[in-house]
Every structure is written in structure tokens, then in C-alpha cells.
C-alpha positions in Angstrom: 0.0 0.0 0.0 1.6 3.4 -0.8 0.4 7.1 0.4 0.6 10.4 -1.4 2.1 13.1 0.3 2.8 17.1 -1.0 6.1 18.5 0.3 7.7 21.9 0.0 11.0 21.6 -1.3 12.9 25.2 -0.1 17.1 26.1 -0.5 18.5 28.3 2.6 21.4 30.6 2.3 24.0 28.1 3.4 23.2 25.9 -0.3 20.7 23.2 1.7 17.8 22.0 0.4 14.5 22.1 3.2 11.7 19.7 3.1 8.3 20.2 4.9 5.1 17.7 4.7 2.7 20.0 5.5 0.1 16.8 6.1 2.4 15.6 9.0 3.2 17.7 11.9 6.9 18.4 12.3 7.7 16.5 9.2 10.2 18.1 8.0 14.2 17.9 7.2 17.4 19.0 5.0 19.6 18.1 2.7 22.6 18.9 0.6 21.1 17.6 -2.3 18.2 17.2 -3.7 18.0 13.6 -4.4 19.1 12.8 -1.1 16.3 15.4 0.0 13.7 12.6 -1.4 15.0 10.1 0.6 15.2 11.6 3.7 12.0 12.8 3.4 11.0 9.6 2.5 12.1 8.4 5.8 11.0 11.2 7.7 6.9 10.4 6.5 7.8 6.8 7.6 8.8 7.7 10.9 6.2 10.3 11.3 3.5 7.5 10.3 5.1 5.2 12.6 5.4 7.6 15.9 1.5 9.3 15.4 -0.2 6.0 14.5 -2.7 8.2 13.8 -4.8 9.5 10.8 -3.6 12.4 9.1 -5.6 14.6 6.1 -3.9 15.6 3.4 -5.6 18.7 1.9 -5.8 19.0 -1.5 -2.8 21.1 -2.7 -3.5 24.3 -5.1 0.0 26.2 -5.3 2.6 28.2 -3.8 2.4 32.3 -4.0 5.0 34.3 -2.7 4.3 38.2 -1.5 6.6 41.0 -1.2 6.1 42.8 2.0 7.3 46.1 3.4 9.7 46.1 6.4 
């Protein structure tokens, strides 16, 4: 049985790659690359799923905006 899962895929300043599952709560980690992004992230869902043992929604996913703000 396989789940689908939406992640956010972001690079800080320092040149790693971020990962956040918005579906799981504190799902999230880094990476120096992105293909080793995917499987960390990979394991990081599996070890959510396995420590909440609990249901989880995944909302249905529309896009990604980003606002320029005055500060």
C-alpha cells in the first residue's frame, strides 16, 4: 500500500535543500542535495506514520504564492 504526500522543497542561504510535509506535523528535514532530499523525506513520513499512529488529512494542494512585503 503506498500514500501520497505534498512536500515543499525550499534552499537556505547556506546551499541546503529544506523539506516540509505539510500533512504531518513536524515533518520536515534538509539536505545537501536534492535527491538525497527525497530520501530523507521519504524516511522522515515513515517515521512520522510510525510515531503518530494516527490518521492524518492531506488537503488537497493548489500552489505556492509568494508576497513581497514592506519592512
Amino acid at each position: 500500500m503506498s500514500q501520497t504526500f505534498d512536500m515543499i522543497i525550499e534552499k537556505d542561504s547556506d546551499g541546503f535543500y529544506l523539506s516540509t510535509v505539510p500533512a504531518l506535523q513536524g515533518c520536515h528535514t534538509q539536505a545537501k542535495s536534492l535527491d538525497e532530499l527525497l530520501v530523507r523525506t521519504r524516511e522522515v513520513i515513515e517515521l512520522c506514520l510510525e510515531v503518530e499512529n494516527t490518521s492524518y488529512e492531506c488537503n488537497e494542494f493548489i500552489g505556492m504564492q509568494r508576497l513581497t512585503v514592506p519592512v
